[in-house]
VMD Tcl script that builds the backbone (N, CA, C; Angstrom):
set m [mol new atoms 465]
animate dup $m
set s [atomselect $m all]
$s set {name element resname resid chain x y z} {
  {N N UNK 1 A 10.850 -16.048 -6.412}
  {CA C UNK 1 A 12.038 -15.709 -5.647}
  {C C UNK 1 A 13.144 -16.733 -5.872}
  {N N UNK 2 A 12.675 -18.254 -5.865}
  {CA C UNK 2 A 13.562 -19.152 -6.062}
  {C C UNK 2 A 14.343 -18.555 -7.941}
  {N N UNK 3 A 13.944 -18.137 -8.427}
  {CA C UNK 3 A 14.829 -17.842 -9.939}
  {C C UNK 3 A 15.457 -16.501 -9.674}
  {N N UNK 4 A 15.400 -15.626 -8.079}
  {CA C UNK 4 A 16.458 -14.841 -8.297}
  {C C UNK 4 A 17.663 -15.235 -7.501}
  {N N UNK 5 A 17.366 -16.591 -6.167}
  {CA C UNK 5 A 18.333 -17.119 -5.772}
  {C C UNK 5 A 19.773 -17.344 -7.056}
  {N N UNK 6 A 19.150 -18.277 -7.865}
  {CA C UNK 6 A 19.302 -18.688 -8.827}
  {C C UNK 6 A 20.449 -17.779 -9.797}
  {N N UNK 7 A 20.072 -17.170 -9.592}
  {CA C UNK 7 A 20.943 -15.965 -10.589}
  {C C UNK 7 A 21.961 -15.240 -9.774}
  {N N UNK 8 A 21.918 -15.305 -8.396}
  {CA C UNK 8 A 22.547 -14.995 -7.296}
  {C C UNK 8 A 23.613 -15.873 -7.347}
  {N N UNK 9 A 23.248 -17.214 -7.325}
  {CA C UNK 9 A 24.146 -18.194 -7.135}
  {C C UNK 9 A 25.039 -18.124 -8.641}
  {N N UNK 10 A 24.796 -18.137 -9.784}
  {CA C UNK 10 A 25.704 -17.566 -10.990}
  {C C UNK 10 A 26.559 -16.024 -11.084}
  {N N UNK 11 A 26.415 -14.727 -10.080}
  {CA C UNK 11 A 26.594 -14.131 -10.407}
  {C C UNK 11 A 26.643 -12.929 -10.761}
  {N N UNK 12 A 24.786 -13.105 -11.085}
  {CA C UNK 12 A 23.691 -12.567 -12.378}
  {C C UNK 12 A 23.594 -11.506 -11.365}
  {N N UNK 13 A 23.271 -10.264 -11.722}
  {CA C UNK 13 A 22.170 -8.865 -11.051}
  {C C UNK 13 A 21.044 -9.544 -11.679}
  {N N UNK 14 A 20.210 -9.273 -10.571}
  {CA C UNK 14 A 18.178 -9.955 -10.755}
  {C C UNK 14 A 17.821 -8.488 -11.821}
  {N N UNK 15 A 17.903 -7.088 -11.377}
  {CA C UNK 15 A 17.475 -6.613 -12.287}
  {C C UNK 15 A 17.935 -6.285 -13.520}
  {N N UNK 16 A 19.295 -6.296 -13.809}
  {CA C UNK 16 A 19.588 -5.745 -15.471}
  {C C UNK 16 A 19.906 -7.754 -16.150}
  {N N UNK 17 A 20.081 -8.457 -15.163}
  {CA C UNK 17 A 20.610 -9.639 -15.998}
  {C C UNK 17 A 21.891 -9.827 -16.609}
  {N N UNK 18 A 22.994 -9.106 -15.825}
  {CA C UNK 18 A 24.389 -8.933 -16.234}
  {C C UNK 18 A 25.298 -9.745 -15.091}
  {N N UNK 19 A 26.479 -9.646 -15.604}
  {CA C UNK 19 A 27.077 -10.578 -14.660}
  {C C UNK 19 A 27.889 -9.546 -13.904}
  {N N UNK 20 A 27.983 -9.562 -12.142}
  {CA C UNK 20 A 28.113 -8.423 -11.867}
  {C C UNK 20 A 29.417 -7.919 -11.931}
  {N N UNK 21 A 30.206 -8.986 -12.841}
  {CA C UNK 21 A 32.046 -8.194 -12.689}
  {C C UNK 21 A 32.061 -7.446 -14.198}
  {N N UNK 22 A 30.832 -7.308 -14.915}
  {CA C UNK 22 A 30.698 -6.792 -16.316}
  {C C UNK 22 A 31.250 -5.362 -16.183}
  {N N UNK 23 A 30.838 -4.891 -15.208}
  {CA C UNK 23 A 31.063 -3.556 -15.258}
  {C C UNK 23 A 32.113 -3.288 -13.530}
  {N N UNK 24 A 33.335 -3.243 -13.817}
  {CA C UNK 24 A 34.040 -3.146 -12.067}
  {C C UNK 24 A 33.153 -1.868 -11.538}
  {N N UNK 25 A 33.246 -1.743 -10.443}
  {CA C UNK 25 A 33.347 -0.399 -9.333}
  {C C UNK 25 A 33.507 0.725 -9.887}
  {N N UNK 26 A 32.505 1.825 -10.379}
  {CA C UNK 26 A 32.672 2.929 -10.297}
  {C C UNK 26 A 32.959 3.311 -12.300}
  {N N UNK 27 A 32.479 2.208 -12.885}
  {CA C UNK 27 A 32.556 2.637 -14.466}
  {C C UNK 27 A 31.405 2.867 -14.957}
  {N N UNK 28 A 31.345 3.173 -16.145}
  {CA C UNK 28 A 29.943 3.535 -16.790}
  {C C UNK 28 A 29.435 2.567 -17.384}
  {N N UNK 29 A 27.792 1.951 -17.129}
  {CA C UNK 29 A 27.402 1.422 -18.139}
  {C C UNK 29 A 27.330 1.930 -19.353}
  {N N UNK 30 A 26.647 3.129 -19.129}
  {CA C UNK 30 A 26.094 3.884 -20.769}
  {C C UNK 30 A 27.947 4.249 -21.422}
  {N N UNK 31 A 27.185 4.822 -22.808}
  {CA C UNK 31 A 28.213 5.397 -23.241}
  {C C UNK 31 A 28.925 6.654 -23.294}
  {N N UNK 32 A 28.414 7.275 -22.253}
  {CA C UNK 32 A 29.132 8.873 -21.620}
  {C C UNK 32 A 28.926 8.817 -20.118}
  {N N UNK 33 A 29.617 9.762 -19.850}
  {CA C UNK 33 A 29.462 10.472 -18.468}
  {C C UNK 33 A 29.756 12.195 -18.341}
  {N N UNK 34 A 29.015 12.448 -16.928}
  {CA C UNK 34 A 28.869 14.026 -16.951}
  {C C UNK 34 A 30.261 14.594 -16.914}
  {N N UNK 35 A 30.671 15.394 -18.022}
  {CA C UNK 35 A 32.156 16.079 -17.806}
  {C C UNK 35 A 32.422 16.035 -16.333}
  {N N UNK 36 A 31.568 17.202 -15.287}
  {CA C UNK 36 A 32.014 17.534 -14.083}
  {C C UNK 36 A 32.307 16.113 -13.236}
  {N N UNK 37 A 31.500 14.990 -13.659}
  {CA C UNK 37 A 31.605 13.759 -12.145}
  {C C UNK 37 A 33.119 13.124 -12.962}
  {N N UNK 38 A 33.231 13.171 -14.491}
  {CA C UNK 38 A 34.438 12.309 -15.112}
  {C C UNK 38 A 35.692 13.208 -14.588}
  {N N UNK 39 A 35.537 14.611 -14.152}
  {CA C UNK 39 A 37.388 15.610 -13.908}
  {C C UNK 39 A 37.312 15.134 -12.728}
  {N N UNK 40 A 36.182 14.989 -11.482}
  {CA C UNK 40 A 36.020 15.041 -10.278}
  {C C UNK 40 A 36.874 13.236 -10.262}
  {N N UNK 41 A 36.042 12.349 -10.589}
  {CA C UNK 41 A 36.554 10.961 -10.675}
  {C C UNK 41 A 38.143 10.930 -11.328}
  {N N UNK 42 A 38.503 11.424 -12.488}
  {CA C UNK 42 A 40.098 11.612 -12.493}
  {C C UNK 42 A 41.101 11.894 -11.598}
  {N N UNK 43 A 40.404 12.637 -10.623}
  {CA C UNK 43 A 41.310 13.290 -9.553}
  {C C UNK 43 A 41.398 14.979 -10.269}
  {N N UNK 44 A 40.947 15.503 -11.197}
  {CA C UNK 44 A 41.667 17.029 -12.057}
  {C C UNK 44 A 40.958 17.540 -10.578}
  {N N UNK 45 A 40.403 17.776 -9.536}
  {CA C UNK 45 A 39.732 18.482 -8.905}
  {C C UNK 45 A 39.268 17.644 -7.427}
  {N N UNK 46 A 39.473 18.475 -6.720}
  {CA C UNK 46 A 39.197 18.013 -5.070}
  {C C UNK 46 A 37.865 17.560 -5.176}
  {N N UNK 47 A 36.909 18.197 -5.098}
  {CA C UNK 47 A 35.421 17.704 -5.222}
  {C C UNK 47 A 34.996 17.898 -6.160}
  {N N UNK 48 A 33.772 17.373 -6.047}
  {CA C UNK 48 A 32.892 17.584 -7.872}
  {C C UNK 48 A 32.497 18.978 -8.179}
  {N N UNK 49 A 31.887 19.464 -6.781}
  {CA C UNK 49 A 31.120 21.402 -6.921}
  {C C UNK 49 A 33.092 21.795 -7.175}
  {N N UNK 50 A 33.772 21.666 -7.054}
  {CA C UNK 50 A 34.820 22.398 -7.511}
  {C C UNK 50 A 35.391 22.329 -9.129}
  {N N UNK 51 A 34.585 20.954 -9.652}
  {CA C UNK 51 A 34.261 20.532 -11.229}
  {C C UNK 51 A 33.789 21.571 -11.545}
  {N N UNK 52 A 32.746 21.123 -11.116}
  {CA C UNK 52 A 31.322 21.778 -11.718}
  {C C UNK 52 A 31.395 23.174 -11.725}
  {N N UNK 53 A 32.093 24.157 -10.770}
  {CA C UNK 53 A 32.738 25.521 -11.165}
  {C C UNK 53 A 33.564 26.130 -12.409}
  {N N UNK 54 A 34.308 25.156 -11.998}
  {CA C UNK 54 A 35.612 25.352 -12.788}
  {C C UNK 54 A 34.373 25.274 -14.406}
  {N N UNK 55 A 33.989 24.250 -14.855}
  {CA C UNK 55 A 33.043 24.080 -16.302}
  {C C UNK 55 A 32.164 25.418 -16.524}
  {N N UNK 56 A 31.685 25.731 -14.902}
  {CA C UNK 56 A 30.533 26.586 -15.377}
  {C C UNK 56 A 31.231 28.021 -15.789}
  {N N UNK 57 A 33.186 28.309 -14.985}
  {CA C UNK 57 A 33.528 29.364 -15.491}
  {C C UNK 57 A 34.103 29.540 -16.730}
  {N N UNK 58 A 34.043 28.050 -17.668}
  {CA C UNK 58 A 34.800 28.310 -18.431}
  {C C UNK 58 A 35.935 27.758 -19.257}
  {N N UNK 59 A 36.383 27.436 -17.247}
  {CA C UNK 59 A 38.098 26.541 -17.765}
  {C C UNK 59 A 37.866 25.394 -18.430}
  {N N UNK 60 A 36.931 24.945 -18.621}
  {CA C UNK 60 A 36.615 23.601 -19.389}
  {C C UNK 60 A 36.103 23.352 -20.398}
  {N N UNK 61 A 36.960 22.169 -21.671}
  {CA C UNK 61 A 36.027 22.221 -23.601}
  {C C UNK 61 A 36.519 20.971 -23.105}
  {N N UNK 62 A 35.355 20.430 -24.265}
  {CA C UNK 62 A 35.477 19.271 -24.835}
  {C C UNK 62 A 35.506 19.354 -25.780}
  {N N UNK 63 A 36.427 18.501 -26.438}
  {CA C UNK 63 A 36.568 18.837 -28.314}
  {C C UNK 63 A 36.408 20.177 -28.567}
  {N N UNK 64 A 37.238 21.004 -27.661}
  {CA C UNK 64 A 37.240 22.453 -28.362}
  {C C UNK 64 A 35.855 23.307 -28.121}
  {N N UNK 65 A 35.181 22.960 -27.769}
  {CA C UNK 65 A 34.117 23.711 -27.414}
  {C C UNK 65 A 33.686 24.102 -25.557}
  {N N UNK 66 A 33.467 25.180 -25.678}
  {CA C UNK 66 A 32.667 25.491 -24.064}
  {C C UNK 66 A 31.787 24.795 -24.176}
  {N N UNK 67 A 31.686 24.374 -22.307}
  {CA C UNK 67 A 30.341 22.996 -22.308}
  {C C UNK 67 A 29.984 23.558 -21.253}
  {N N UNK 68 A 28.613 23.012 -20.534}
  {CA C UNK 68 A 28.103 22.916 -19.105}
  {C C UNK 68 A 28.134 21.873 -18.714}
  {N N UNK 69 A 27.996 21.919 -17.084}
  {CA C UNK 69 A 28.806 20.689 -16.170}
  {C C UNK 69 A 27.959 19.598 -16.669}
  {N N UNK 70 A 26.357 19.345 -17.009}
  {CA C UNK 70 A 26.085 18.310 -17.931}
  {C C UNK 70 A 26.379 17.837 -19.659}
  {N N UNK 71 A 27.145 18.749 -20.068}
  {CA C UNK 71 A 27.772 17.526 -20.960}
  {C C UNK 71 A 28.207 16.477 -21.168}
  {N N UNK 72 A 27.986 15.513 -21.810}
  {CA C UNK 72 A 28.452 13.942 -22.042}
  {C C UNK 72 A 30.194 14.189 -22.845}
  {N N UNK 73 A 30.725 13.328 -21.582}
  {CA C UNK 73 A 32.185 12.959 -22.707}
  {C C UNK 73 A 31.608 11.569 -22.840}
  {N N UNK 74 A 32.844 11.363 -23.716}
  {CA C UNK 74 A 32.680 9.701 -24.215}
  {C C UNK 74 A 34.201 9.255 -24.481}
  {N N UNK 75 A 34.160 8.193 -24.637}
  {CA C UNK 75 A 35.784 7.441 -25.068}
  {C C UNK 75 A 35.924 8.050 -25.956}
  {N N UNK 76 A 37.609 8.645 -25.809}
  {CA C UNK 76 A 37.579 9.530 -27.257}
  {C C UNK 76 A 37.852 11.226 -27.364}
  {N N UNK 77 A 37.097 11.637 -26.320}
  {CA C UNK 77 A 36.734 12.672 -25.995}
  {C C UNK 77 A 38.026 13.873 -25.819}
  {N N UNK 78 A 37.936 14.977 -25.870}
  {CA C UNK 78 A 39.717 15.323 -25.409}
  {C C UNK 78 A 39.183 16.474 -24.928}
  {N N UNK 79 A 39.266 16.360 -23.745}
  {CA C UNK 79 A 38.911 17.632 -22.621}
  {C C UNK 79 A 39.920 18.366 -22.198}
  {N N UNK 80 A 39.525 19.877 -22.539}
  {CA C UNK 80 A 41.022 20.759 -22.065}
  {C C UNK 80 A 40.582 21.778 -20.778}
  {N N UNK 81 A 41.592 21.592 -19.587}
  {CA C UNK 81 A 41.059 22.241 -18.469}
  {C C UNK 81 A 42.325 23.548 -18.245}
  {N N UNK 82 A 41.957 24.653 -18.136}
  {CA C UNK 82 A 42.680 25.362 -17.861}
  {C C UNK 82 A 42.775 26.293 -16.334}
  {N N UNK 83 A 43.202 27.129 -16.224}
  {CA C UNK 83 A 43.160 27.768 -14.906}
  {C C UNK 83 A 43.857 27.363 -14.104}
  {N N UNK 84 A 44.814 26.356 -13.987}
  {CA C UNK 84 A 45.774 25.679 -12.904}
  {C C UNK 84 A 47.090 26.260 -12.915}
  {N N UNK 85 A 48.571 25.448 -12.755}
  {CA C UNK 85 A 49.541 25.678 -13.203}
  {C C UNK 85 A 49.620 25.633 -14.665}
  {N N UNK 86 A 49.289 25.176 -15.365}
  {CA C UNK 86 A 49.584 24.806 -16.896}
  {C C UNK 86 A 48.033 24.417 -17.154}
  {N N UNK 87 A 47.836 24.583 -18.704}
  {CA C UNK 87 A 47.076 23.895 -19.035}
  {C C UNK 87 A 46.779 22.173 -19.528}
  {N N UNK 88 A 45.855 21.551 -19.050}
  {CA C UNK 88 A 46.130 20.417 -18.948}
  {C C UNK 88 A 45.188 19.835 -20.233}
  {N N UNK 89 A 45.366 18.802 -21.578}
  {CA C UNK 89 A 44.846 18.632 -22.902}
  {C C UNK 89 A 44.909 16.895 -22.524}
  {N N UNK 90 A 43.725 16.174 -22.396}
  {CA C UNK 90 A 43.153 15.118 -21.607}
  {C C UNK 90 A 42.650 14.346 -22.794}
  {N N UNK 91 A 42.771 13.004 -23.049}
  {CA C UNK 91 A 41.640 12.457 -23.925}
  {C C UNK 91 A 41.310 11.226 -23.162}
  {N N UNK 92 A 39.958 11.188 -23.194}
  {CA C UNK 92 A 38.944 10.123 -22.334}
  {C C UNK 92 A 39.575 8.818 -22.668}
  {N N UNK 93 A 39.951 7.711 -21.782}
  {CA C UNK 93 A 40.090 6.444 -22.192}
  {C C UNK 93 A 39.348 5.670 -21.448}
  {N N UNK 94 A 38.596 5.785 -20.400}
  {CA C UNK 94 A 37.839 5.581 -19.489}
  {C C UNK 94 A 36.760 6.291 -19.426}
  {N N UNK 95 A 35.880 5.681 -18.575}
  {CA C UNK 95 A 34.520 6.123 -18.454}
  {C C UNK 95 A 34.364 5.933 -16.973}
  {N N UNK 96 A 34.371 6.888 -16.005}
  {CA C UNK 96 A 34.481 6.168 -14.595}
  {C C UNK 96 A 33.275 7.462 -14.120}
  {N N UNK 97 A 32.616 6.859 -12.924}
  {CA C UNK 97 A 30.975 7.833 -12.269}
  {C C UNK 97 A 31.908 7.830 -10.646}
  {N N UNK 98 A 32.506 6.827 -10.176}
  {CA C UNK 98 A 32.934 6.832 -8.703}
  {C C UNK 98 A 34.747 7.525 -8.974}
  {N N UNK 99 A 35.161 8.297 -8.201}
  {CA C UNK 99 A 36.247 8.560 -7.406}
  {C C UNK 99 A 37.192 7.322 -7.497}
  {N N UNK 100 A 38.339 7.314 -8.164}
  {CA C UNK 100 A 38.818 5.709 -7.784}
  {C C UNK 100 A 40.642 6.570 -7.268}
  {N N UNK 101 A 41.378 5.307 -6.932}
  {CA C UNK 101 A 42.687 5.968 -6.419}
  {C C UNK 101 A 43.444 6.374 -7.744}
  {N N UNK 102 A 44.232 6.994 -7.492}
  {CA C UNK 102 A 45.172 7.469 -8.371}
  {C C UNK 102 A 45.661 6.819 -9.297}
  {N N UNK 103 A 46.598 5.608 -8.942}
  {CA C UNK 103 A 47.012 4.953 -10.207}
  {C C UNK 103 A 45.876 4.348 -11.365}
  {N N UNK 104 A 44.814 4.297 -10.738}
  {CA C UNK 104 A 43.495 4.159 -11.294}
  {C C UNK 104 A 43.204 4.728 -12.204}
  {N N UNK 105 A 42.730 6.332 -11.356}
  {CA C UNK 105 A 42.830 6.961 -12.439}
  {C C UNK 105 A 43.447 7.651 -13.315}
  {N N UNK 106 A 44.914 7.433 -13.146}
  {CA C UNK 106 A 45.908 7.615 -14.387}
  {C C UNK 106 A 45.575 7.013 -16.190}
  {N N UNK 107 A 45.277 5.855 -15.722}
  {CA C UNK 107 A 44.952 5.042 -16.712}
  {C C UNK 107 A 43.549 5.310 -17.821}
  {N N UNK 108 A 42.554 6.150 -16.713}
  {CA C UNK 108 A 41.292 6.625 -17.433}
  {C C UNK 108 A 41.697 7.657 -18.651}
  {N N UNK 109 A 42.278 8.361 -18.621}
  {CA C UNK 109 A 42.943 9.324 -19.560}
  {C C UNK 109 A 44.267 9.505 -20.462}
  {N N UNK 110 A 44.394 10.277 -21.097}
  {CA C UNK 110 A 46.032 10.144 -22.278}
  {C C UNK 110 A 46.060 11.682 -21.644}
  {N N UNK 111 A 47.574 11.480 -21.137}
  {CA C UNK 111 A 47.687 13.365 -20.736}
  {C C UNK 111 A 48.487 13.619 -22.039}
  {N N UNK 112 A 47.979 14.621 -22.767}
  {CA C UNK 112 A 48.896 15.087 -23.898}
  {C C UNK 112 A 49.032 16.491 -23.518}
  {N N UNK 113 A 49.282 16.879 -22.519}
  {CA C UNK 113 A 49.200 18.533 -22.510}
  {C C UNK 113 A 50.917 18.529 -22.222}
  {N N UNK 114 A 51.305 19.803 -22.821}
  {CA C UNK 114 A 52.328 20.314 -22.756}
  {C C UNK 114 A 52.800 20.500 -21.835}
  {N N UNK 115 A 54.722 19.903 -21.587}
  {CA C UNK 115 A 55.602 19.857 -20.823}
  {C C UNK 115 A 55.901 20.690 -19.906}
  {N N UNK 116 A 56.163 20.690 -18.817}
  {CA C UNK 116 A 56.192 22.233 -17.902}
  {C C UNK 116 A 57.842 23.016 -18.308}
  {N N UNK 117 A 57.638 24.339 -18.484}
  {CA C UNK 117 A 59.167 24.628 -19.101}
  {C C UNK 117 A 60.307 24.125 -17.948}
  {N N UNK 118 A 61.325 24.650 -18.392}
  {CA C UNK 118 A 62.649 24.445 -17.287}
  {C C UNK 118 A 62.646 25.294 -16.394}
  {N N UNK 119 A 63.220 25.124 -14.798}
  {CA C UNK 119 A 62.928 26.196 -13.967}
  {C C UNK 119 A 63.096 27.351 -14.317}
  {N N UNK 120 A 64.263 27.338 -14.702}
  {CA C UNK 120 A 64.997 28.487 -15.333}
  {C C UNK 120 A 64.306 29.440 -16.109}
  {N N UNK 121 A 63.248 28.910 -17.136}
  {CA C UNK 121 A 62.348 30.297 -18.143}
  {C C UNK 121 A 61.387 30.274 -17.228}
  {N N UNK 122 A 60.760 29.277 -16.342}
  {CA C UNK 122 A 58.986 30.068 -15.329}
  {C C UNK 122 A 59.643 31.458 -14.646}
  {N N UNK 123 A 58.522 32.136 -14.746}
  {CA C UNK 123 A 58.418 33.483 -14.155}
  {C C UNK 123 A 58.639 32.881 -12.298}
  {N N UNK 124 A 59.266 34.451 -11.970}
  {CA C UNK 124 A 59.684 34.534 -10.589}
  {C C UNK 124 A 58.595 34.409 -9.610}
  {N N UNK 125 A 58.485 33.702 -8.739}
  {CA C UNK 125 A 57.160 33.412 -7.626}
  {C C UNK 125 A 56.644 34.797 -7.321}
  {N N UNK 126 A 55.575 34.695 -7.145}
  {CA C UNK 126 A 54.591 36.289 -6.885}
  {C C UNK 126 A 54.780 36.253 -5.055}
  {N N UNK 127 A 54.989 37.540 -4.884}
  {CA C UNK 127 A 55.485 37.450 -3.516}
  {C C UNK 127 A 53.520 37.460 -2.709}
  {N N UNK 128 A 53.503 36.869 -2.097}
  {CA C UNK 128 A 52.122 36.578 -1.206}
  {C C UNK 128 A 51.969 37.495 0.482}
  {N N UNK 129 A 51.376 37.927 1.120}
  {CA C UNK 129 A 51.783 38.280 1.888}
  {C C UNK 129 A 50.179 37.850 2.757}
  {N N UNK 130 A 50.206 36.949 4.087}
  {CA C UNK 130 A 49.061 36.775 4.787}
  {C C UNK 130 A 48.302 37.742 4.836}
  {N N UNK 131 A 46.861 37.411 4.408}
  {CA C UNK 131 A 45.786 37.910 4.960}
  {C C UNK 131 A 45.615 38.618 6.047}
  {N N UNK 132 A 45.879 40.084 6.268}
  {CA C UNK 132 A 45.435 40.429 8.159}
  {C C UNK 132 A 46.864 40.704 8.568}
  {N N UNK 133 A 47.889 40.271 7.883}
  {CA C UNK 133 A 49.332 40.933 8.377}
  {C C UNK 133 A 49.302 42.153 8.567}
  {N N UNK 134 A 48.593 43.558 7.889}
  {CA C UNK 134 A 48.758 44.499 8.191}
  {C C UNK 134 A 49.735 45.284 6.956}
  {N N UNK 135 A 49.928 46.209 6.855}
  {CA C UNK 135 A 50.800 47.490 6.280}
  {C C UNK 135 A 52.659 46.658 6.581}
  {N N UNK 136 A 53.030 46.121 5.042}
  {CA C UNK 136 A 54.137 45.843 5.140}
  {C C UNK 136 A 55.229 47.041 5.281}
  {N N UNK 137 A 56.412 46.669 6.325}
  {CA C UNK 137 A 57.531 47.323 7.013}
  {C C UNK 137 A 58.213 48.051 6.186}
  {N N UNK 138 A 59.119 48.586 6.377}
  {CA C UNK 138 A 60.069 48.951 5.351}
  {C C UNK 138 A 61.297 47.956 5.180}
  {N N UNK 139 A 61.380 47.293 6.064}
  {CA C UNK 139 A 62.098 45.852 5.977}
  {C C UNK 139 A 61.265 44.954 4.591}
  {N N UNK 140 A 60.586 45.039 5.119}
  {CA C UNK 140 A 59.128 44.014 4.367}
  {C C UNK 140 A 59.242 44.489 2.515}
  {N N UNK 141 A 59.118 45.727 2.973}
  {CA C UNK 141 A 59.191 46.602 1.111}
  {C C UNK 141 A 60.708 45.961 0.436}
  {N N UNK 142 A 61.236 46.778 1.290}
  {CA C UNK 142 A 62.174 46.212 0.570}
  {C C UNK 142 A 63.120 45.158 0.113}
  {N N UNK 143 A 62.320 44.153 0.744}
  {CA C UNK 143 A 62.247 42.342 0.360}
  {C C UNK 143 A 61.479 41.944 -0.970}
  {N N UNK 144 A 60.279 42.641 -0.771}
  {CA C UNK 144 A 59.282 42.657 -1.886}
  {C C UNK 144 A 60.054 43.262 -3.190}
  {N N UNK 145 A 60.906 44.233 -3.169}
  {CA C UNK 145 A 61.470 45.109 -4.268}
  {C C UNK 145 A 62.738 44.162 -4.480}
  {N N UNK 146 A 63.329 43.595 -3.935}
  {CA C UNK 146 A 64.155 42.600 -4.492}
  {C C UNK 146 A 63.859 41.442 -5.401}
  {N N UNK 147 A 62.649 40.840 -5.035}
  {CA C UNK 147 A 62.115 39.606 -5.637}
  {C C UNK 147 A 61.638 40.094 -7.008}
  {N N UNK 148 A 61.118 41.481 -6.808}
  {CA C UNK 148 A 60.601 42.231 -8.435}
  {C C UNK 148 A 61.846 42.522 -9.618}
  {N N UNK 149 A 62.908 42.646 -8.713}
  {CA C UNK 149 A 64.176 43.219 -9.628}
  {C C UNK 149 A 64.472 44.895 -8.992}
  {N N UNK 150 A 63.296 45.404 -8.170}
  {CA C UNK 150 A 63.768 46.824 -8.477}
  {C C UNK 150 A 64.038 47.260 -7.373}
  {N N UNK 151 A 65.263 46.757 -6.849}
  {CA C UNK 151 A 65.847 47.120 -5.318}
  {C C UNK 151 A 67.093 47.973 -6.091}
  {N N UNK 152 A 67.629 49.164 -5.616}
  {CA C UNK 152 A 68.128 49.935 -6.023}
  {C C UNK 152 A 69.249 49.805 -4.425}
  {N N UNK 153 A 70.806 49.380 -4.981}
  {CA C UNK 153 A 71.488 49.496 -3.243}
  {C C UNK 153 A 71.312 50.945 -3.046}
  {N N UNK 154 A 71.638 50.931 -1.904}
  {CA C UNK 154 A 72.180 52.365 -1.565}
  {C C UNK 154 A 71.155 53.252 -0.509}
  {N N UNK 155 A 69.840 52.689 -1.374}
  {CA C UNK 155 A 68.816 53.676 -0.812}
  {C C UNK 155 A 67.506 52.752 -0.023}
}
mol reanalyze $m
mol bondsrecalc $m
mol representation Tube
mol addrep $m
């Protein structure tokens, strides 16, 4: 016990024998991590099961290929997630297993995905209407037929 004081007092972890600022808070020892915990730890996604969806439907390659939520990225890696506002084209610069804050994890990744256009060319907002509102009015319609283009005066 006295030789793990010992290593305590330097620093040292008793079981791997590393010094414990080798690796900060929340990085990888090895040389990958699971796609779903690396989008979840970026911030691309509220929780990890909302990762781990998003991979299993699809929206997610690495290097161009469909993966499952256990695939290994690695430094290097260029993960493309789609299904959001835009598609987002990611390359690994980090290796992180914990959740860290934002400016944090800015730095884990290279965003190379394409610019969002000018307001002016995005398509017109999709009109939404609450859940449980009921059978829109004729007030209501013809709010909806304006935002489409096809409000006709008169009538």
């Amino acid at each position: 016990m006295a030789g793990g004081r010992a290593l305590a007092a330097r620093g040292v972890c008793r079981s791997r024998g590393r010094a414990w600022d080798a690796y900060p808070e929340g990085m990888s020892e090895t040389g990958s991590v699971r796609v779903d915990v690396w989008l979840w730890s970026v911030r691309m996604f509220k929780s990890r099961s909302l990762a781990t969806a998003a991979v299993k439907a699809g929206h997610v390659r690495v290097d161009g290929a469909p993966v499952k939520p256990s695939t290994p990225v690695r430094v290097g890696s260029r993960v493309t997630v789609t299904g959001g506002l835009r598609p987002r084209l990611l390359v690994v610069q980090q290796l992180l297993t914990k959740r860290v804050g934002a400016p944090l994890a800015v730095q884990a990744y290279l965003d190379e995905s394409p610019p969002l256009p000018p307001k002016e060319e995005r398509p017109a907002p999709v009109a939404v209407r609450e859940r449980g509102a009921g059978r829109p009015t004729k007030r209501d319609r013809r709010r909806l037929d304006e935002l489409r283009g096809e409000h006709v005066p008169g009538f």
